[in-house]
Structure formats: structure tokens, C-alpha cells
MIGUDREN-306177 format. One record per residue (C-alpha): x, y, z; residue in three letters; residue number from 1. Coordinates in nm, 2 decimals. Example, Ala and Ser with C-alpha at 12.3 -4.5 7.8 and 13.67 -1.06 7.14 Angstrom:
// residues 2
        u        v        w   type   seq
     1.23    -0.45     0.78    ALA     1
     1.37    -0.11     0.71    SER     2
//
This chain:
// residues 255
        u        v        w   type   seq
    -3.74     3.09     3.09    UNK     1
    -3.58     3.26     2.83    UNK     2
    -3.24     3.12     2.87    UNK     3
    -3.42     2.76     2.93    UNK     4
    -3.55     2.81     2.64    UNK     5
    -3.25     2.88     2.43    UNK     6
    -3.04     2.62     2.56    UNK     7
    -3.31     2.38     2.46    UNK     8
    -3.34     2.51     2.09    UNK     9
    -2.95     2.47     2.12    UNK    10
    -2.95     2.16     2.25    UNK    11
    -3.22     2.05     1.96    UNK    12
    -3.02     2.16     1.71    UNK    13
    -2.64     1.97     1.87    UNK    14
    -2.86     1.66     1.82    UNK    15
    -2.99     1.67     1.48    UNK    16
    -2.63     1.74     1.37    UNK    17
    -2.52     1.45     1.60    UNK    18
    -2.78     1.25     1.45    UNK    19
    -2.68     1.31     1.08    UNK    20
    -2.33     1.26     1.11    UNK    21
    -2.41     0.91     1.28    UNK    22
    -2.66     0.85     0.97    UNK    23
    -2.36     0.94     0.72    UNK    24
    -2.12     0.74     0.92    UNK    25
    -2.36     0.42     0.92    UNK    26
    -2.47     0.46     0.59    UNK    27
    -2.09     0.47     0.47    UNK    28
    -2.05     0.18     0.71    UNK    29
    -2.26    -0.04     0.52    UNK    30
    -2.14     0.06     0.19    UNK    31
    -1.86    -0.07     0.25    UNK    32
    -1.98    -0.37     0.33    UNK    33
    -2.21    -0.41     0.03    UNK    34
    -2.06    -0.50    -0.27    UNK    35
    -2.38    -0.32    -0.49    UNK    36
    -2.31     0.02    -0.24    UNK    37
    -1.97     0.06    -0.32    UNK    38
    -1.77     0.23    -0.63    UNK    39
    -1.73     0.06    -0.91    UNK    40
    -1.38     0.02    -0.85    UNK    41
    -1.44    -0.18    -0.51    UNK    42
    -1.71    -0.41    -0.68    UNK    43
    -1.51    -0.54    -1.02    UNK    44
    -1.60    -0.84    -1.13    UNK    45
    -1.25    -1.09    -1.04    UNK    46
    -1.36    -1.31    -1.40    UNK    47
    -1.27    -0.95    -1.58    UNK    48
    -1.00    -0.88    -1.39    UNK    49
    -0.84    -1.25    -1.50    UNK    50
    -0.98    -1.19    -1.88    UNK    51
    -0.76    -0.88    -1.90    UNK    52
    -0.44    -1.02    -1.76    UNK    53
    -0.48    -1.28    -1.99    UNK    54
    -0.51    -0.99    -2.33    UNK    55
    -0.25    -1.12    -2.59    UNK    56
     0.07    -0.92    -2.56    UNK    57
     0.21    -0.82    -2.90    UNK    58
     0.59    -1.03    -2.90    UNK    59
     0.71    -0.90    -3.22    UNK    60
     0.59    -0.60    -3.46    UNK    61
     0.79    -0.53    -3.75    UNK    62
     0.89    -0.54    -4.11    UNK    63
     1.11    -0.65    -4.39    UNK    64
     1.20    -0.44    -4.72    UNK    65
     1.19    -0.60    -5.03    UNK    66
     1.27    -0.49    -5.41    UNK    67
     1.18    -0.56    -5.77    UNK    68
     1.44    -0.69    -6.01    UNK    69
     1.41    -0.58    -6.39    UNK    70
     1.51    -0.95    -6.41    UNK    71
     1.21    -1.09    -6.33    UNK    72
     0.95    -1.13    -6.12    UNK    73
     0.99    -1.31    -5.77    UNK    74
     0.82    -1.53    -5.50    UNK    75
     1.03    -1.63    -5.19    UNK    76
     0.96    -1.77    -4.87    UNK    77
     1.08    -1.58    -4.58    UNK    78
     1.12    -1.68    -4.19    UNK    79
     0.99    -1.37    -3.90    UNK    80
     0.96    -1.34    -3.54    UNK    81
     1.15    -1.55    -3.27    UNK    82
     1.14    -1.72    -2.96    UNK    83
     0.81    -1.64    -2.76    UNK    84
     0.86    -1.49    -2.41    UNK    85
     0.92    -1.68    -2.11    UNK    86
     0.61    -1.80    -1.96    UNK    87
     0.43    -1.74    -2.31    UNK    88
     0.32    -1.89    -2.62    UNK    89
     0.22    -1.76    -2.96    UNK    90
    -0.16    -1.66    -3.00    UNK    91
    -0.16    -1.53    -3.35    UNK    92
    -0.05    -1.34    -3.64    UNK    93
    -0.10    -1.09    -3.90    UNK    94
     0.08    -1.01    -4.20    UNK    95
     0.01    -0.73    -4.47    UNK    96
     0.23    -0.57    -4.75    UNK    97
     0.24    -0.17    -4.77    UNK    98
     0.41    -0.04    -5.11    UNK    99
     0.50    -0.27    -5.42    UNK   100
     0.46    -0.60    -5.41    UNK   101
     0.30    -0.86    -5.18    UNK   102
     0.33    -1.04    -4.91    UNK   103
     0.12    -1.30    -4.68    UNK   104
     0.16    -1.55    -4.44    UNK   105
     0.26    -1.89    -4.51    UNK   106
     0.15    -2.02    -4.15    UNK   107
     0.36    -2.10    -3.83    UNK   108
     0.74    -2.18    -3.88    UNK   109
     0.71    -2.51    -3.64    UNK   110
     0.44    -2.70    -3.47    UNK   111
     0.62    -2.59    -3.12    UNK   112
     0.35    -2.36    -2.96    UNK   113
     0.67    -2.18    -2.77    UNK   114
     0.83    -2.07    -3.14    UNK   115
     0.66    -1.71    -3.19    UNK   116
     0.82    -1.77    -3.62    UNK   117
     0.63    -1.72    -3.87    UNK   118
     0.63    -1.79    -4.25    UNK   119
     0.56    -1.52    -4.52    UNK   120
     0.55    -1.55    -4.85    UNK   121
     0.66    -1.23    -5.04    UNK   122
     0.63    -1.12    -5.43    UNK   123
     0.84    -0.87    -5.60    UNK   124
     0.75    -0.78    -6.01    UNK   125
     0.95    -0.71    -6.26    UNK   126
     1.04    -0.37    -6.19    UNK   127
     1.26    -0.14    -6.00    UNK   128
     0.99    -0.07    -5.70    UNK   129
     0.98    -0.14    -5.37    UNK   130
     0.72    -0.22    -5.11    UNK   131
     0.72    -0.32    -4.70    UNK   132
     0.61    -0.69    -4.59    UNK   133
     0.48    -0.58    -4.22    UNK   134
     0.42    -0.89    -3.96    UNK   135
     0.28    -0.87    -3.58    UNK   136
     0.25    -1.18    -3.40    UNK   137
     0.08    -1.19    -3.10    UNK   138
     0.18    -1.41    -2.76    UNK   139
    -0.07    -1.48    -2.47    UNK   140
     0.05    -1.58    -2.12    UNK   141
     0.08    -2.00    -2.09    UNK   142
    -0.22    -2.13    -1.90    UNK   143
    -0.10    -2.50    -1.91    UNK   144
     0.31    -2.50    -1.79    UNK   145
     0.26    -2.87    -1.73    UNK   146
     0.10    -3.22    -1.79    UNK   147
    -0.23    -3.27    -1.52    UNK   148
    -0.01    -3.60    -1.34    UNK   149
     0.27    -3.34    -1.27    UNK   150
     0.21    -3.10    -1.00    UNK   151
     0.30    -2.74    -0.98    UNK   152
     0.19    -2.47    -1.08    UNK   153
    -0.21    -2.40    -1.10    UNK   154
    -0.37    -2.50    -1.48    UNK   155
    -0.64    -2.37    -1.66    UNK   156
    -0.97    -2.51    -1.73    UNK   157
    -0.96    -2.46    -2.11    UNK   158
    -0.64    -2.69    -2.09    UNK   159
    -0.86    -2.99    -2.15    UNK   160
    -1.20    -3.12    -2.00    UNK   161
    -1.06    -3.33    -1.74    UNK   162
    -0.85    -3.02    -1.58    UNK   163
    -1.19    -2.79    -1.61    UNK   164
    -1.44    -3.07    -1.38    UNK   165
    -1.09    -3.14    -1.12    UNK   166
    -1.13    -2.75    -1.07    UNK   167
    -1.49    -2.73    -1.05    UNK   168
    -1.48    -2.90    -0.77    UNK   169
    -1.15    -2.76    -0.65    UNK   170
    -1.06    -2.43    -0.75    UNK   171
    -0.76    -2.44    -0.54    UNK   172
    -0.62    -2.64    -0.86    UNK   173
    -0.65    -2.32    -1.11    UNK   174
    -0.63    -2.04    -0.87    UNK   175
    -0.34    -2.14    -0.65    UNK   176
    -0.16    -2.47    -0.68    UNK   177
    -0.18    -2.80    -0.89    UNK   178
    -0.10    -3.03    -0.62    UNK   179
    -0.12    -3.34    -0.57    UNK   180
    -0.41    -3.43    -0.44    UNK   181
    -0.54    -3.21    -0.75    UNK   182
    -0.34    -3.50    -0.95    UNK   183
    -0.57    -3.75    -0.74    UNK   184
    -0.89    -3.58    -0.81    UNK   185
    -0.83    -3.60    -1.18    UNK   186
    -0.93    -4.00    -1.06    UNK   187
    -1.13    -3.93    -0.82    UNK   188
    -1.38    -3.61    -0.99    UNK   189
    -1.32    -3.67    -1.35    UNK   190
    -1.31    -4.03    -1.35    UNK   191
    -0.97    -4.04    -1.59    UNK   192
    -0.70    -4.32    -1.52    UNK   193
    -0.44    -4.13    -1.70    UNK   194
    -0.25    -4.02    -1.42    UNK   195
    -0.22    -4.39    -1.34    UNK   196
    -0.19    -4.49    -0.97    UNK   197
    -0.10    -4.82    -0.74    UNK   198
     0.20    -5.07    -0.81    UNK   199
     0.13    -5.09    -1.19    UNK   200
     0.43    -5.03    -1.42    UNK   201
     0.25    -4.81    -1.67    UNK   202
    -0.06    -4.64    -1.66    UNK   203
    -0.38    -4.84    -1.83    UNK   204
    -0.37    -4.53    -2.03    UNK   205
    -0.09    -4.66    -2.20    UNK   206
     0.08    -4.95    -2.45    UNK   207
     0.33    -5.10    -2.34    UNK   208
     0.46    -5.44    -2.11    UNK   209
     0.16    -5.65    -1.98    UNK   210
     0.04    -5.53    -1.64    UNK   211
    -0.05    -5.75    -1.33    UNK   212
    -0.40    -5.81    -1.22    UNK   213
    -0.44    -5.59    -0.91    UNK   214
    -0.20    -5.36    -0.95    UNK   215
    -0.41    -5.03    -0.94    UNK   216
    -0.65    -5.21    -0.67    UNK   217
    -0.64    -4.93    -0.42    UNK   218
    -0.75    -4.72    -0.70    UNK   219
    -1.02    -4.80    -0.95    UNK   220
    -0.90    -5.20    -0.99    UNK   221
    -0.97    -5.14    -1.36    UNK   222
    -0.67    -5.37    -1.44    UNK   223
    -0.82    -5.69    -1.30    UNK   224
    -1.13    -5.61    -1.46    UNK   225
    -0.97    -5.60    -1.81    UNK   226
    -0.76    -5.91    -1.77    UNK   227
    -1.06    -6.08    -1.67    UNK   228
    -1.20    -6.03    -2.00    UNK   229
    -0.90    -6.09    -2.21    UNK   230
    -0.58    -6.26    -2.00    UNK   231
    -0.36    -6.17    -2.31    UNK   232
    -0.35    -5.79    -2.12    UNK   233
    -0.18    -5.93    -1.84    UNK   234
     0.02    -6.24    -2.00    UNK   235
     0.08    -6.13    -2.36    UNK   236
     0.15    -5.71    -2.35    UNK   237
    -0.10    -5.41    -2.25    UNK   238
    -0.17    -5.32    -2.58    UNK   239
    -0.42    -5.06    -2.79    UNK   240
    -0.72    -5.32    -2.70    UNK   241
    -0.62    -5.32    -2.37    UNK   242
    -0.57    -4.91    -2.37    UNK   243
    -0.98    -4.91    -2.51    UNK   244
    -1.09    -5.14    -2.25    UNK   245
    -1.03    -4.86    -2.02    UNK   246
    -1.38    -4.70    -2.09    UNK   247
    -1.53    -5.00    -2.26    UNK   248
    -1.52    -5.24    -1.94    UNK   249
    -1.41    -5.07    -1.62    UNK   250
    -1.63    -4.69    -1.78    UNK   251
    -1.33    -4.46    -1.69    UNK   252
    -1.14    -4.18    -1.89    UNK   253
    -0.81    -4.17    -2.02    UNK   254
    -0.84    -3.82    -2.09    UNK   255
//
């Protein structure tokens, strides 16, 4: 009895163990496959993972001497920075004298959003002292490599309203690949004519040689529409009235 006994206490006590281990292993089972059960680390959110890669990367930090002159006093314009990265453009800048003197920026060197130059304006006074202009301008990773009618790589929505409802719809357009049929969709989801379409020789988005009536019929057949209402669009030339008509008669986008 006594040994029946013991082996049964045993036995008891094998199958608790058995049964917590299983009750570890399931419970570590289904954390793994719930999102709220797992670390931290498993469950980051993908929008914050994108917002940091996006951070603006500094493309130039740095600074330029300058000197008084007994002579005078002096203000002079001065050009910093350089090309922006490949892949980037500028984001912004910041500019801030140390020393003698002054110094701030003027504004960008050139309109081209690809030029990471900046303008700075430094004074010197009259005297024989010094001071240090210092300049950082920022760069940021470019979202928009390409028009919406091109495709390749994918876009962002913040390049322009049409982009954002195309991936709405179709995310494959910002996450992967601006194909074409994401080209298409910028018809088909955001209504917008401006990637053109059909036999026509220009888009109705834009001036230029009178179009023929039909031309864009296996599209949105906006064309025949606007000739309809004024002939001189398809006789004459395909002209800023025309280009308005767009929205005004057929309700479409050339956004």
C-alpha cells in the first residue's frame, strides 16, 4: 500500500509540473500571436517606424570666420551649403552668429528644392574683432522622385491631394510601386484628367493645339462634352477656357 501510495503522490506531482509547463508553453504561444501580449518591441506601431526614417538628416553644419575692418563697418551677402544628397532635398535651415558681429539668413540660394545653399547676410563693425557666422541646413529624404503620370517609384500622400485619395484606395501606390495602373487610378479614384488618356494629343489639362471630339472616349469623354459647348476647343485651339471646362462641364480634376 505504501509503495502504491508513493508512486501515486509521485505521479501527482509529474503531472502538475507537466501541466504548468504546458500552461507556460500555451500562454507564450498566444503571446506571440497577440500583438497587445507581446514586447513592446514586437508590437511597434509601422506609422512610427516610417515617421522616424523620414527625421531630417543634417546635410551641412558649419561655419565661416569673419573680421572687422578699422575702415569701416560692413554688410555682405555670402553663399553656404551645397548640393543636397542623392535622393534628398532641403528641409530647413538655421543660422546664428557666435563672437563679433552678426549674421542671418537671407533665405534659400535658388528655388530648386535639390540645392541645400543658403544665403547669409553677415555684419562686421568698425573694429578689429572677430566673430563666427554658424549655418546647419537640414535635408529630408524625397517622398515625390516623380510626376503622378510617370510610374516608378512609390509617392507620398503629402505630395498633393490627388496622390493621397489614389493611395487610399491603393496603398500598393505609396508602399511599394507607382505603377501604372496607380497612373490610371489617379482617373479612375481621384477623378483628375491630368494624366490624360485615349488618342488625344495633349492632355485636357493642358493649352495647347485644338483636340478632336472623342478622343479620350474610352476614358471620361470629357473632350466631346467641351466641344459641344464651345466648337472653338476643337476647331480654333484647346486654350485656358477650354483647360477650365474641365471641372466646369465634364466635373473632373486637373489636379
Amino acid at each position: 500500500m505504501t509503495s502504491i501510495t508513493c508512486r501515486s503522490a509521485l505521479g501527482g506531482a509529474l503531472a502538475l509540473v507537466f501541466s504548468l509547463a504546458v500552461g507556460c508553453a500555451v500562454e507564450a504561444e498566444n503571446a506571440a500571436g497577440d500583438p497587445e501580449l507581446r514586447g513592446t518591441d514586437e508590437a511597434d506601431d509601422p506609422a512610427e517606424d516610417v515617421a522616424e526614417a523620414q527625421q531630417e538628416i543634417t546635410a551641412y553644419y558649419s561655419s565661416v570666420h569673419h573680421c572687422g575692418n578699422l575702415g569701416g563697418a560692413r554688410s555682405f551677402d555670402l553663399v553656404v551649403g551645397g548640393d543636397c544628397g542623392p535622393g534628398y532635398v532641403r528641409d530647413s535651415h538655421e543660422v546664428w552668429n557666435g563672437g563679433n558681429g552678426s549674421c542671418h539668413a537671407v533665405g534659400w540660394a535658388s528655388n530648386d528644392a535639390r540645392d541645400c545653399r543658403v544665403k547669409v547676410n553677415i555684419f562686421d563693425a568698425a573694429t578689429l574683432n572677430c566673430g563666427d557666422c554658424f549655418y546647419r541646413i537640414d535635408q529630408k529624404e524625397n517622398r515625390c522622385p516623380h510626376d503622378k503620370c510617370a510610374t516608378g517609384a512609390p509617392l507620398a500622400k503629402e505630395c498633393s491631394p490627388t496622390i493621397a485619395s489614389v493611395c487610399d484606395a491603393d496603398p500598393y501606390c505609396c508602399t511599394t510601386s507607382w505603377d501604372n495602373l496607380c497612373v490610371t487610378e489617379t482617373r479612375t479614384i481621384a477623378n483628375s484628367l491630368a494624366c490624360g488618356g485615349g488618342s488625344c494629343a495633349h492632355t485636357p489639362c493642358t493649352t495647347g493645339a485644338a483636340l478632336t471630339s472623342g478622343c479620350d472616349a474610352a476614358q471620361a469623354n470629357c473632350v466631346a462634352s467641351i466641344c459641344a459647348v464651345d466648337s472653338s476647343c476643337c476647331t480654333g485651339a484647346w486654350d485656358s477656357r477650354c483647360v477650365n471646362m474641365v471641372a466646369s462641364v465634364c466635373g473632373k480634376s486637373c489636379n
